[in-house]
N, C-alpha and C positions, 0 to 999 in steps of 0.2 A: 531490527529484524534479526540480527547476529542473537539476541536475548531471548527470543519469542521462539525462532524457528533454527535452532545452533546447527543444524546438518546442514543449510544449504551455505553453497558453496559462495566465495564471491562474483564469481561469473550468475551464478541465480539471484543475488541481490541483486546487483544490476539488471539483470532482464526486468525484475519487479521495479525497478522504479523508472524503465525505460516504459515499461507498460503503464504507469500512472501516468507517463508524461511530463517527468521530470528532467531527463537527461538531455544535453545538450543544447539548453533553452535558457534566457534569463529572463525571460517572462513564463509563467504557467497559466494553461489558457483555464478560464471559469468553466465549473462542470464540475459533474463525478463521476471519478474513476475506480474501478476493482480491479484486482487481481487474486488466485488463489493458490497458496503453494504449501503443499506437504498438512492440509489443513488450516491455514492462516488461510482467513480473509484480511488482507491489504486494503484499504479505500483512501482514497484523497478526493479531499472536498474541496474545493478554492469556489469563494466568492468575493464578490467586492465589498457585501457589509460585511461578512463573516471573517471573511480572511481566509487562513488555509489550516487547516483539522486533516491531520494524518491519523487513522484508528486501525490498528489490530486487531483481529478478535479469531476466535474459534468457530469452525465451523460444525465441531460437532456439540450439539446442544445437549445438555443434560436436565432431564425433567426430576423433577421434584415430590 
């Protein structure tokens, strides 16, 4: 996050990964989660085949 999105603060990391569903848990429940900040889409996937896929990406799209 720190590399992707460098202004938010650590207090805003943590809300994002409190908002995935990550914090304060030692199991993460299945499902998918977003969150968006400063233009980052944040997503965590967790499945049981899959596993767990955390992806970054941009929200502003550029056409071609």
């Amino acid at each position: 996050m720190a590399t992707l999105n460098p202004e938010l603060s650590s207090d805003e990391r943590i809300e994002v990964i409190k908002e995935l569903g990550l914090a304060d848990k030692t199991k993460v429940d299945n499902g998918k989660k977003s969150t968006i900040r400063n233009g980052i889409l944040y997503t965590l996937l967790v499945s049981e085949k899959v596993g767990v896929i955390f992806n970054a990406e941009s929200t502003n799209k550029k056409t071609q």
